[in-house]
C-alpha positions as protocol buffer text, in pm:
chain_id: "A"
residue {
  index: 1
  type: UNK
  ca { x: 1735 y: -1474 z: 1357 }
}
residue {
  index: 2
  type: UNK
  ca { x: 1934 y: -1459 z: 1041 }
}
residue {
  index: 3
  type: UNK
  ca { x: 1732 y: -1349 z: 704 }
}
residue {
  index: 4
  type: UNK
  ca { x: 1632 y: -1671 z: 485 }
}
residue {
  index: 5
  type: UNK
  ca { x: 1587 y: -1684 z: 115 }
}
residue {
  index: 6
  type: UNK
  ca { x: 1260 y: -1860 z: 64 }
}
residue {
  index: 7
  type: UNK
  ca { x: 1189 y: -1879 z: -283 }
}
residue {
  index: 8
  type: UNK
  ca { x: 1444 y: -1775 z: -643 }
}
residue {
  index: 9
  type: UNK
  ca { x: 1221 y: -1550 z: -852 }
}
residue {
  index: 10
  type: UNK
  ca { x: 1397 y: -1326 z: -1134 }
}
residue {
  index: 11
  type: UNK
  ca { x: 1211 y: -1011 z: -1163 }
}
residue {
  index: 12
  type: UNK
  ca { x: 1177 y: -648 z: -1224 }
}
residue {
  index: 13
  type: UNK
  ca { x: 1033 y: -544 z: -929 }
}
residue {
  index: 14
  type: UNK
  ca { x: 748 y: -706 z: -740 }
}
residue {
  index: 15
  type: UNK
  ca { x: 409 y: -672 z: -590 }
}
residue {
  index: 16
  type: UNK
  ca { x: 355 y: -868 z: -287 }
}
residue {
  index: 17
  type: UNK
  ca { x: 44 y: -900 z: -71 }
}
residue {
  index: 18
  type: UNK
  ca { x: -51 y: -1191 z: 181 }
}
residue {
  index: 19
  type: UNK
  ca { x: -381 y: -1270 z: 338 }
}
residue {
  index: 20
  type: UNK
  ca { x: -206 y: -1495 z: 574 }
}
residue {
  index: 21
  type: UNK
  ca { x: -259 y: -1804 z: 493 }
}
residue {
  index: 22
  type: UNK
  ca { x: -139 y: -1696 z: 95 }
}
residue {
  index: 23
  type: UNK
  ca { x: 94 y: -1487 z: -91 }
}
residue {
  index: 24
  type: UNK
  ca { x: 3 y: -1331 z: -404 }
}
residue {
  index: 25
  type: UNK
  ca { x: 258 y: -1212 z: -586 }
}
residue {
  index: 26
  type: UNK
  ca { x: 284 y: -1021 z: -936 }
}
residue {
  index: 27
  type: UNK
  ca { x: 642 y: -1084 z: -1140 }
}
residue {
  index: 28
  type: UNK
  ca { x: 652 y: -929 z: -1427 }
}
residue {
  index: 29
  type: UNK
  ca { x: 304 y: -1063 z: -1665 }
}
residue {
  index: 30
  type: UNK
  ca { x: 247 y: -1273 z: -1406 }
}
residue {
  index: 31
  type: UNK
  ca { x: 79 y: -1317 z: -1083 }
}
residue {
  index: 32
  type: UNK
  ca { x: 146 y: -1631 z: -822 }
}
residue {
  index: 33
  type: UNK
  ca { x: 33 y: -1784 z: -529 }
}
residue {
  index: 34
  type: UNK
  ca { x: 194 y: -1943 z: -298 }
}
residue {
  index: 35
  type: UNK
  ca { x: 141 y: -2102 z: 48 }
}
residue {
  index: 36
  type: UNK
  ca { x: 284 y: -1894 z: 329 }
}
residue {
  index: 37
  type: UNK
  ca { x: 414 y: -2137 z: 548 }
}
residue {
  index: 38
  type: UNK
  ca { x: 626 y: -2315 z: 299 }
}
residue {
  index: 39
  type: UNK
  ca { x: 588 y: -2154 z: -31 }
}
residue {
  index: 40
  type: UNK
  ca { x: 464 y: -2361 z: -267 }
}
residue {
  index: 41
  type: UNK
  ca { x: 347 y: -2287 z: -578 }
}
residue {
  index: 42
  type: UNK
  ca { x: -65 y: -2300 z: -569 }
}
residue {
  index: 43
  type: UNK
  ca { x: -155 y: -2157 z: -907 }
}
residue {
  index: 44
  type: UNK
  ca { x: 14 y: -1889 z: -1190 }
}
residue {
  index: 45
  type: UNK
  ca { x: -198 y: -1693 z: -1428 }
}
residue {
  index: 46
  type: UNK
  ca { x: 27 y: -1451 z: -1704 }
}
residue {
  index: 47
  type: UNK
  ca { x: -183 y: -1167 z: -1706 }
}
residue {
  index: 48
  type: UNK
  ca { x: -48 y: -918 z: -1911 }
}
residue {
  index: 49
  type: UNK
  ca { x: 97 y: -920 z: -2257 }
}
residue {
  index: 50
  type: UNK
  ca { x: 358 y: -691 z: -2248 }
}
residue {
  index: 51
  type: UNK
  ca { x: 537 y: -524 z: -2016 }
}
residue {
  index: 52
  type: UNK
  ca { x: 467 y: -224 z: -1765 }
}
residue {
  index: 53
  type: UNK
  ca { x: 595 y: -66 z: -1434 }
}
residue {
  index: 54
  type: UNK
  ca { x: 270 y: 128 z: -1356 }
}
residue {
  index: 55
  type: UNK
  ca { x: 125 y: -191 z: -1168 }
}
residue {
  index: 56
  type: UNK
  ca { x: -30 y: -239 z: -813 }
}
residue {
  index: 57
  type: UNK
  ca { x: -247 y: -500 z: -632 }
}
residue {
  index: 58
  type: UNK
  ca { x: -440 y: -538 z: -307 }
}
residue {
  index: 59
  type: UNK
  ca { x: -606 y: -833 z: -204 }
}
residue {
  index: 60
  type: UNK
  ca { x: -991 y: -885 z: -66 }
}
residue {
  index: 61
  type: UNK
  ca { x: -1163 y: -1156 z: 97 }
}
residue {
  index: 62
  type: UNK
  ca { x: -1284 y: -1273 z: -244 }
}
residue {
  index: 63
  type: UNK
  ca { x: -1084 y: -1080 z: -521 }
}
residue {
  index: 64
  type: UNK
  ca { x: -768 y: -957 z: -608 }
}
residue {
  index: 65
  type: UNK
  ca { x: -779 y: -552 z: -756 }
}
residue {
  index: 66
  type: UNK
  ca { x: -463 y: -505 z: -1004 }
}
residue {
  index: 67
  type: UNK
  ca { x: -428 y: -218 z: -1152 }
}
residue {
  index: 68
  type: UNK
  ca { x: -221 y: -88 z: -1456 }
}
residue {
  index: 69
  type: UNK
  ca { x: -230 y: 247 z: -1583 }
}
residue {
  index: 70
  type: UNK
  ca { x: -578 y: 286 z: -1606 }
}
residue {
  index: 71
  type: UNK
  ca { x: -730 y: -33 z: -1611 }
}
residue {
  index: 72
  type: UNK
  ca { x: -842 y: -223 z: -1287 }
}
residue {
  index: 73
  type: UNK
  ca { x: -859 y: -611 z: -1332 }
}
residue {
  index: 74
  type: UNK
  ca { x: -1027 y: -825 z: -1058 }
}
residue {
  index: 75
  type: UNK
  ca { x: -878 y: -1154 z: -1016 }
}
residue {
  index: 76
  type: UNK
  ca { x: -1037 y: -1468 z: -824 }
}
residue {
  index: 77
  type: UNK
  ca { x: -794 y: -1555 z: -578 }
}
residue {
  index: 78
  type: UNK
  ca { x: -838 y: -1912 z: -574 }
}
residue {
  index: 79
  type: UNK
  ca { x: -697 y: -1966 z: -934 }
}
residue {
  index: 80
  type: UNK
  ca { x: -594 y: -1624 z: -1020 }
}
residue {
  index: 81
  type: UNK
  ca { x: -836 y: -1675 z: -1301 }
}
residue {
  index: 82
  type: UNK
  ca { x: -952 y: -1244 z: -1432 }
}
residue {
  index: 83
  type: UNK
  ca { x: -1343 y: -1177 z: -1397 }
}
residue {
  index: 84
  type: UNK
  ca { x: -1337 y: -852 z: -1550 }
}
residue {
  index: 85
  type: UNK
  ca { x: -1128 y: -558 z: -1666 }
}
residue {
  index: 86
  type: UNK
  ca { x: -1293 y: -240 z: -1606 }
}
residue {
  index: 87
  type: UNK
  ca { x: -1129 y: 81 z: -1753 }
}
residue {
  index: 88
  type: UNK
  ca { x: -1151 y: 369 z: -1494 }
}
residue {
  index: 89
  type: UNK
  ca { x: -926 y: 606 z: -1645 }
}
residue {
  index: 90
  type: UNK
  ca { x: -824 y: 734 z: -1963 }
}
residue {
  index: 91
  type: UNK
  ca { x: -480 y: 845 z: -1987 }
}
residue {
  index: 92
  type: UNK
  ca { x: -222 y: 987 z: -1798 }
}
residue {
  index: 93
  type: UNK
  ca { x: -425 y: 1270 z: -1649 }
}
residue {
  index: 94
  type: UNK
  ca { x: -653 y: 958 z: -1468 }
}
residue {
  index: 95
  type: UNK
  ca { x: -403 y: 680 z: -1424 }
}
residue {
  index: 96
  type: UNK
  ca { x: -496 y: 434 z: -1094 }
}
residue {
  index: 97
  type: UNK
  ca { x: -312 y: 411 z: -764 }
}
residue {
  index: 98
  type: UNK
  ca { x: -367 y: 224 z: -470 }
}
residue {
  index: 99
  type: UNK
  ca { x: -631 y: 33 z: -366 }
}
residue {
  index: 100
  type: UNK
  ca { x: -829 y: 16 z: -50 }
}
residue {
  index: 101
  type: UNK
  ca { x: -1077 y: -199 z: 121 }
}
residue {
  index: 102
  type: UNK
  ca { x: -1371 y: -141 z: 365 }
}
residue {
  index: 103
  type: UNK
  ca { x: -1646 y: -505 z: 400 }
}
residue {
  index: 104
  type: UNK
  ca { x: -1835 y: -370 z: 109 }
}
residue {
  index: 105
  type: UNK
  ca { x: -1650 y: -124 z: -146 }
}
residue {
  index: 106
  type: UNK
  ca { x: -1334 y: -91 z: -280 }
}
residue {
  index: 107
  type: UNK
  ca { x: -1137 y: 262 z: -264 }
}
residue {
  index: 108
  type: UNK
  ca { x: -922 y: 387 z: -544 }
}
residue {
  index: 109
  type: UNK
  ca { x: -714 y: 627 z: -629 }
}
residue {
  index: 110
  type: UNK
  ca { x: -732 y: 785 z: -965 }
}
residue {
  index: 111
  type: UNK
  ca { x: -463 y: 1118 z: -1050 }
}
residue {
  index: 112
  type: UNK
  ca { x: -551 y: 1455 z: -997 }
}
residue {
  index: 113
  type: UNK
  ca { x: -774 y: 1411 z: -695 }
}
residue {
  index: 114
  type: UNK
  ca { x: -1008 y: 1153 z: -827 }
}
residue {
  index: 115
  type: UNK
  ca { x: -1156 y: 798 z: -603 }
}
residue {
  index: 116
  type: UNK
  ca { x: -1345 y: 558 z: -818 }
}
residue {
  index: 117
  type: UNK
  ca { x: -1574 y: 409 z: -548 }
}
residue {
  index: 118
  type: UNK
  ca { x: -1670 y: 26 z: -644 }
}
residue {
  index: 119
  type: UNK
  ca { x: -1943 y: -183 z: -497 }
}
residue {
  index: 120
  type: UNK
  ca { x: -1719 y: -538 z: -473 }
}
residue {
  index: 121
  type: UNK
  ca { x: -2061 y: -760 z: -498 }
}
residue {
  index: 122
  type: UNK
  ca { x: -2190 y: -568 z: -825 }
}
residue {
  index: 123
  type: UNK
  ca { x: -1863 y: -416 z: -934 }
}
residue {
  index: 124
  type: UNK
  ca { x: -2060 y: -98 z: -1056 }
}
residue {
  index: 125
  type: UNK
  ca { x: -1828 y: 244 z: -992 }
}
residue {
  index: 126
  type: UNK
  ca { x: -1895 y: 573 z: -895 }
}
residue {
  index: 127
  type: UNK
  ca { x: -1627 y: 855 z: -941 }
}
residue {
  index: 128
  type: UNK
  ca { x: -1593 y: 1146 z: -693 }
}
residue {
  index: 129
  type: UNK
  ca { x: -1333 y: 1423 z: -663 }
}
residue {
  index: 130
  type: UNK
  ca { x: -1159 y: 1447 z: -309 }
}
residue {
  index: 131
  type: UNK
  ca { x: -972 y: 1691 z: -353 }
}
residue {
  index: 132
  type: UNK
  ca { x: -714 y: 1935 z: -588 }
}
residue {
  index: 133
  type: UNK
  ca { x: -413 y: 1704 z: -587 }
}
residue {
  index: 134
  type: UNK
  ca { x: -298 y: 1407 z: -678 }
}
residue {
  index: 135
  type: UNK
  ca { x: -140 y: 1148 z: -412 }
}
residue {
  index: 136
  type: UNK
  ca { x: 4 y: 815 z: -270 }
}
residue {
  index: 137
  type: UNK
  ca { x: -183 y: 605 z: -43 }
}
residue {
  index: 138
  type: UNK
  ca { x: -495 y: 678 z: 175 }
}
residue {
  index: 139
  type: UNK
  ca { x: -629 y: 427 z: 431 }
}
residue {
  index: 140
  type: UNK
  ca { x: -1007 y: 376 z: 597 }
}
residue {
  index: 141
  type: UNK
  ca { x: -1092 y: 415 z: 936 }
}
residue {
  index: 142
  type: UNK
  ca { x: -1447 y: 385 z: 1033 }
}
residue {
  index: 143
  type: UNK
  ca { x: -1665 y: 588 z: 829 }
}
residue {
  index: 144
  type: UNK
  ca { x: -1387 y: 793 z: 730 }
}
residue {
  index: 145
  type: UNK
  ca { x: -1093 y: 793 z: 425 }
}
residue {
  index: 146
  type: UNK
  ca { x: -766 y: 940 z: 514 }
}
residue {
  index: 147
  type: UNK
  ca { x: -565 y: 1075 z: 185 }
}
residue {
  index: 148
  type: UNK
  ca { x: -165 y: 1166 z: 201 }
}
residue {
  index: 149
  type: UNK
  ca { x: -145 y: 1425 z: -116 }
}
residue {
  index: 150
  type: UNK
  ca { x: 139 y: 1525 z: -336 }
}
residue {
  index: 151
  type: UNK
  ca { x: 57 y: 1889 z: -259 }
}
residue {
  index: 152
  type: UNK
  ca { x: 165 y: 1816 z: 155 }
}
residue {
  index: 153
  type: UNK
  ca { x: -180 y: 1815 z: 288 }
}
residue {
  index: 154
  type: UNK
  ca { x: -346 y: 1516 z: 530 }
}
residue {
  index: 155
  type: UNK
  ca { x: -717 y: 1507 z: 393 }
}
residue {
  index: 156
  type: UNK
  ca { x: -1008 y: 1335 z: 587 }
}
residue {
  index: 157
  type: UNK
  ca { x: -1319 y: 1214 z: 385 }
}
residue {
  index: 158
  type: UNK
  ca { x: -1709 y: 1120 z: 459 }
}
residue {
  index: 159
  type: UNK
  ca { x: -1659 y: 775 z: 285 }
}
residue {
  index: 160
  type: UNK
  ca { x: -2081 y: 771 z: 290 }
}
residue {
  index: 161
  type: UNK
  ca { x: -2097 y: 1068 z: 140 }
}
residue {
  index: 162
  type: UNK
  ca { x: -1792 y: 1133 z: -47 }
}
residue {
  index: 163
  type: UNK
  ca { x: -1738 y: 1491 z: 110 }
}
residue {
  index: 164
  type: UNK
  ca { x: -1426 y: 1676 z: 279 }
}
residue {
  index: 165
  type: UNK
  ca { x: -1446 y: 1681 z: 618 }
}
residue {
  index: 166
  type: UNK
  ca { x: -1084 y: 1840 z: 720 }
}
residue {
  index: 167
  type: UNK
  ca { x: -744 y: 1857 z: 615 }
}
residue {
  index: 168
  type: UNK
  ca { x: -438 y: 1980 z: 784 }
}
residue {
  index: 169
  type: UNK
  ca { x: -114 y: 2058 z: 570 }
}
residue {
  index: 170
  type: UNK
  ca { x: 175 y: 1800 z: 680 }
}
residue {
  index: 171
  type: UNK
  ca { x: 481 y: 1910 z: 439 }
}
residue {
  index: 172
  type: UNK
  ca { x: 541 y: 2111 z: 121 }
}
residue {
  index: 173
  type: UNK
  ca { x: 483 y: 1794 z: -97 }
}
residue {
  index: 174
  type: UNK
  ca { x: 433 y: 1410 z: -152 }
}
residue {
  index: 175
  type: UNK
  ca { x: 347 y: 1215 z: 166 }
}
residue {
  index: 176
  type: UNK
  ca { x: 379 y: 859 z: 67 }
}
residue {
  index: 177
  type: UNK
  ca { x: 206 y: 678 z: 315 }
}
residue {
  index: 178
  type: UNK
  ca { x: -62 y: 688 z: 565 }
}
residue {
  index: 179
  type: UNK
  ca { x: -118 y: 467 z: 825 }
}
residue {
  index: 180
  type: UNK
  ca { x: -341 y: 405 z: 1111 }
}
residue {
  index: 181
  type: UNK
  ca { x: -340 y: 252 z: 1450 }
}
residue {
  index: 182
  type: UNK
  ca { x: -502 y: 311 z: 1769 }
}
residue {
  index: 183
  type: UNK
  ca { x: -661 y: 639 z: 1710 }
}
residue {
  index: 184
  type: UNK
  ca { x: -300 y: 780 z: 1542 }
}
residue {
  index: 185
  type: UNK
  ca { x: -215 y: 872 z: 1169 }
}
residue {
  index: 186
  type: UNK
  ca { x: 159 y: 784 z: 1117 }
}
residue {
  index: 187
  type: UNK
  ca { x: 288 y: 973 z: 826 }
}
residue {
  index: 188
  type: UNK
  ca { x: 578 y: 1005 z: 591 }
}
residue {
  index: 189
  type: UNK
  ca { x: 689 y: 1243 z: 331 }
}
residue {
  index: 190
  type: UNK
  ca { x: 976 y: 1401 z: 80 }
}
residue {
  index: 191
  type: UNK
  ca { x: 1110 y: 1615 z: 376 }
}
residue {
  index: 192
  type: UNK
  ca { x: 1212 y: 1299 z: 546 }
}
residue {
  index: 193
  type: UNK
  ca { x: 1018 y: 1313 z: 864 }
}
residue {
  index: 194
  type: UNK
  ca { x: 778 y: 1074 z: 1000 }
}
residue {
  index: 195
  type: UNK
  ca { x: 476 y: 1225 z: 1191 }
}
residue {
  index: 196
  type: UNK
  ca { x: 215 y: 1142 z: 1425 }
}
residue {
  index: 197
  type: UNK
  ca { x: -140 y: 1307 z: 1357 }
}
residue {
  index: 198
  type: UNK
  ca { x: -395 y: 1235 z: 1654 }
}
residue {
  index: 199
  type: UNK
  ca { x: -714 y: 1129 z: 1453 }
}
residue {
  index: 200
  type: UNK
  ca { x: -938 y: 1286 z: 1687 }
}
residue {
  index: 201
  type: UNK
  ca { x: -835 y: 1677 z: 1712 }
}
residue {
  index: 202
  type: UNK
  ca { x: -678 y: 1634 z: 1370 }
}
residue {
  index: 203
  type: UNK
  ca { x: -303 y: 1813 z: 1519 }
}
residue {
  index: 204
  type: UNK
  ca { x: 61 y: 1685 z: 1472 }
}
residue {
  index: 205
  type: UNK
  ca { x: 127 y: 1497 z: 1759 }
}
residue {
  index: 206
  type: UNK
  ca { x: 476 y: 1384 z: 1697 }
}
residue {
  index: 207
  type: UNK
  ca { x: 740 y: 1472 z: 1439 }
}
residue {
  index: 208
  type: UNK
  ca { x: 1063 y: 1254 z: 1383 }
}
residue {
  index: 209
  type: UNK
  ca { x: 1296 y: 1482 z: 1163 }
}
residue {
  index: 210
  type: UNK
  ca { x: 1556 y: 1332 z: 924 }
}
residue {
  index: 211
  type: UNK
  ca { x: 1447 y: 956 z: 948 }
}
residue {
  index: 212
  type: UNK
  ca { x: 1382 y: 835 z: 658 }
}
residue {
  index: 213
  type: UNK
  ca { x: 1470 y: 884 z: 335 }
}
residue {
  index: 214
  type: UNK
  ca { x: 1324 y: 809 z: -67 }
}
residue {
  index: 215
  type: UNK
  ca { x: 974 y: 684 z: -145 }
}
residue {
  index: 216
  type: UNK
  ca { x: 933 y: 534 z: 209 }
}
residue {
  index: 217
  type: UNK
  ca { x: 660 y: 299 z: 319 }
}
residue {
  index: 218
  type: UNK
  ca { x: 490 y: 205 z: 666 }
}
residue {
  index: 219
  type: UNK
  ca { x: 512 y: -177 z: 658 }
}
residue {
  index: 220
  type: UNK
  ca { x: 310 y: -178 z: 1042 }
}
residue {
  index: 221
  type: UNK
  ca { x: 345 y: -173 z: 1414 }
}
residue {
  index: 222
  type: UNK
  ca { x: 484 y: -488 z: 1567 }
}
residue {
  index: 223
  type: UNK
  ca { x: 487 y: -454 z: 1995 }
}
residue {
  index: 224
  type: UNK
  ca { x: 529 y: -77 z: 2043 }
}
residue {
  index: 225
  type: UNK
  ca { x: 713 y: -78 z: 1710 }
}
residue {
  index: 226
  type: UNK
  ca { x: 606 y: 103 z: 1384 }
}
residue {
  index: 227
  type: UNK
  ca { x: 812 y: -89 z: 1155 }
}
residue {
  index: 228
  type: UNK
  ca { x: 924 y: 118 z: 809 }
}
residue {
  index: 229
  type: UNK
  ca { x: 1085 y: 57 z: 512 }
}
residue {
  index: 230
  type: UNK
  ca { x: 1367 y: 303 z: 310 }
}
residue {
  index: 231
  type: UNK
  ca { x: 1578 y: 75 z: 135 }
}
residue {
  index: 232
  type: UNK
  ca { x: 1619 y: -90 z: 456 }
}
residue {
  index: 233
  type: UNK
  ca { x: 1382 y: -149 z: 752 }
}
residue {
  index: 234
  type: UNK
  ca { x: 1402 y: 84 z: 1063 }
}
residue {
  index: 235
  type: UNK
  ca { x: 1202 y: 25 z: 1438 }
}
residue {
  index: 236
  type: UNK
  ca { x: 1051 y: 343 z: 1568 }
}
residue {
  index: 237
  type: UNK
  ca { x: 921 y: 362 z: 1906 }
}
residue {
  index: 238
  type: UNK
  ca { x: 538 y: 460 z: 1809 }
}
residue {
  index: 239
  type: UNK
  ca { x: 477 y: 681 z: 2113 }
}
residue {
  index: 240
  type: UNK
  ca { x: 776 y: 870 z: 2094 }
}
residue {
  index: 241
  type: UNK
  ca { x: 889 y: 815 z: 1718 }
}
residue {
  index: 242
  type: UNK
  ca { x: 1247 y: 803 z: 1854 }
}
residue {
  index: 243
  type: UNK
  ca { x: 1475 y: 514 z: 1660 }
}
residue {
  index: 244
  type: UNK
  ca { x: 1502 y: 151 z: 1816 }
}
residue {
  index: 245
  type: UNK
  ca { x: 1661 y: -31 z: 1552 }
}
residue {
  index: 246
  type: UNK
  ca { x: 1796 y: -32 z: 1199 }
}
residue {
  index: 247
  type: UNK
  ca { x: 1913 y: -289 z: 944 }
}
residue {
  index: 248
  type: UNK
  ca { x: 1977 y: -386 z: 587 }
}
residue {
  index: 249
  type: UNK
  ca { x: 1687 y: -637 z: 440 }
}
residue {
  index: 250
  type: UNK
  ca { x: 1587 y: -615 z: 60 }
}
residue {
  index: 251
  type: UNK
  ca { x: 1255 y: -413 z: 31 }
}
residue {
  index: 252
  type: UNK
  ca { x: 1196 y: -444 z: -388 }
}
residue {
  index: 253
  type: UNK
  ca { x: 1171 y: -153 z: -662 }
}
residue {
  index: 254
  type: UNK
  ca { x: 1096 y: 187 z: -478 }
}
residue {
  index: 255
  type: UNK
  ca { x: 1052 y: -34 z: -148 }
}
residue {
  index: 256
  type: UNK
  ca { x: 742 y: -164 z: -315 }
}
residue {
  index: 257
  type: UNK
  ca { x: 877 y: -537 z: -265 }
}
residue {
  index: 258
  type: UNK
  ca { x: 816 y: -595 z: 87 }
}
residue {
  index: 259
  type: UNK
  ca { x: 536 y: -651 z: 357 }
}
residue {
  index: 260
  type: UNK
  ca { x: 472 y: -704 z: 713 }
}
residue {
  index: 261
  type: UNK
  ca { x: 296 y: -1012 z: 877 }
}
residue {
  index: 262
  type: UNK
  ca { x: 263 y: -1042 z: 1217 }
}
residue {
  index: 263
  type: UNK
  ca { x: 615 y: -1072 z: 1368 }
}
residue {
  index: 264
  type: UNK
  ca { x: 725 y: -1191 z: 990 }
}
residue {
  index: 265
  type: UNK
  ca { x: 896 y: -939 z: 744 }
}
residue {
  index: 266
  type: UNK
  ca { x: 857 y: -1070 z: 373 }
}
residue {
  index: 267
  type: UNK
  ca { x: 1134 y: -910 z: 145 }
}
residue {
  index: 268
  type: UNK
  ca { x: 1250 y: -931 z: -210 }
}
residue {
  index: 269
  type: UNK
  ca { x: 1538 y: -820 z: -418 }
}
residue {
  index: 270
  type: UNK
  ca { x: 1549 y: -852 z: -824 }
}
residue {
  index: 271
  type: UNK
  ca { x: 1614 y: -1245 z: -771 }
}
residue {
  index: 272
  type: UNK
  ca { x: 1469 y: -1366 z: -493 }
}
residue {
  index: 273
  type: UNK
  ca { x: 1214 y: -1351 z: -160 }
}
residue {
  index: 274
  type: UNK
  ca { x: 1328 y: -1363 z: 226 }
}
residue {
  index: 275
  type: UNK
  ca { x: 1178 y: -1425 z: 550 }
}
residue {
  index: 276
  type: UNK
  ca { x: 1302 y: -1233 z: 870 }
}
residue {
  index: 277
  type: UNK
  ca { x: 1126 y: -1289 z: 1210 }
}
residue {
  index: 278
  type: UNK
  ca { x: 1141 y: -998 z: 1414 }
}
C-alpha cells in the first residue's frame, strides 16, 4: 500500500497522539482534533502565546497532559478547552518530559532525576527523586516504572512507594526509549543498538548492534514486529531483533511526528500528515 497524505498542515514540528477513535495534535500554539477515520476537524484551541520547542503531550481517558518547559496544562479532550496550568518546575534545572499513565495517576518526568506523581481525579502532585540522572522516556508495567537515563542505566521503580528497586547499566549514555511487551524491555540508545532486557531476571537478552541511528523512538510491535522510527521506519523481528524491513516515511522533528495504531503508521513532515498500512 502506497503512503497517503491525509491532511496539509504547515508546521514546525508536531505532537501527535491518538486514542483511536481521535487524533490530537499540537501545531505550533495550537492543538487539534480530528476524527481518525477521515480527519475532520472536531475542535482547535490556540494554547500558547508565543512560541516554544520544549513541548510534549500524552493523552488520558479524560484529559490531555501538555507540557512546556515547566508548566503542565491539562486539557479536556472533548473541546480542547485548559482546566488548569500547574507549574511543576522552575527553570531549566526542573524542566518536564514525558508523560505517563497508569488508571489513576499520571507519571512525569522532571530533569535531574525528578517524577512529579499526580492524582488525575484531584490533580494534587507529589515530587519524588528516582534517581541521579536525568532521562527520556520511562513506561509502567504493573506496579512497577521503568526509566531509560541519560547516564546509560535501565532503572526499575516501586510506583506505590516511589523507591528503587534495580537498575542495570544498558550504554554509556542517553537511552531514548523504553518499551514494553510481553514480559520484554525493548531499548534504544546513542550507541545505536537496540536491546532486549527480560523484565523478570532484569539481564540483556538481546542486543542488535548498529541499527538505528539519532534520537530514535519505539513506535510498537505489529505481528512479531517491533516497529521503530530513525528518520525512517525499520521492522525488527522482536525475538531475534534481526532486520525485516526498512523504508522511507516522514517521522516529524527529532522523529517526534509519528505514531503507531494498530496496523496504521501516522506520519508527518513540516507540511503535511500520512497514513501507511502496514
Amino acid at each position: 500500500m502506497e503512503i497517503k497524505k491525509v491532511l496539509n498542515l504547515e508546521n514546525d514540528g508536531l505532537n501527535m497522539a491518538t486514542d483511536g477513535q481521535f487524533l490530537y495534535i499540537r501545531c505550533k500554539r495550537t492543538m487539534l482534533k480530528y476524527r481518525l477515520d477521515d480527519m475532520n476537524l472536531l475542535a482547535e484551541n490556540v494554547i500558547f502565546k508565543k512560541d516554544g520547542k520544549a513541548r510534549n503531550f500524552s493523552v488520558c481517558e479524560k484529559y490531555i497532559f501538555l507540557t512546556d518547559f515547566c508548566d503542565l496544562y491539562i486539557l479536556n479532550k472533548s473541546n480542547l478547552q485548559v482546566i488548569e496550568v500547574i507549574r511543576l518546575g522552575e527553570d531549566l534545572s526542573s524542566d518536564l518530559g514525558v508523560v505517563r499513565f497508569d488508571e489513576q495517576k499520571a507519571y512525569i518526568n522532571i530533569r535531574n532525576g525528578k517524577m512529579a506523581v499526580m492524582d488525575i481525579e484531584t490533580f494534587t502532585v507529589k515530587k519524588f527523586s528516582v534517581g541521579d540522572s536525568s532521562s527520556w522516556d520511562h513506561t509502567i508495567v504493573g506496579n512497577h516504572i521503568y526509566t531509560g537515563t541519560v547516564k546509560g542505566e535501565l532503572i526499575e521503580t516501586n510506583k506505590n512507594t516511589m523507591q528503587l528497586v534495580r537498575k542495570i547499566d544498558l550504554c554509556k549514555k542517553n537511552i531514548y526509549n523504553a518499551f514494553h511487551h510481553n514480559g520484554t524491555l525493548f531499548t534504544v540508545s546513542q550507541d545505536m543498538t537496540i536491546k532486549a532486557v527480560n523484565i523478570d531476571t532484569f539481564e540483556i537478552a538481546c542486543v542488535a548492534k548498529k541499527a538505528v541511528k539519532g534520537m530514535t523512538r519505539i513506535l510498537g510491535v505489529y505481528n512479531d514486529s517491533l516497529i521503530i522510527a530513525d528518520g525512517g521506519i525499520s521492522l525488527w523481528d522482536k525475538r531475534s531483533l534481526e532486520l525485516q524491513n526498512r523504508f522511507d516515511f516522514p517521522t516529524g522533528h527529532f522523529n517526534k511526528g509519528v505514531l503507531l495504531y494498530n496496523n496504521m503508521l501516522i506520519g508527518s513532515d513540516y507540511e503535511s500528515i500520512y497514513y501507511y498500512m502496514l
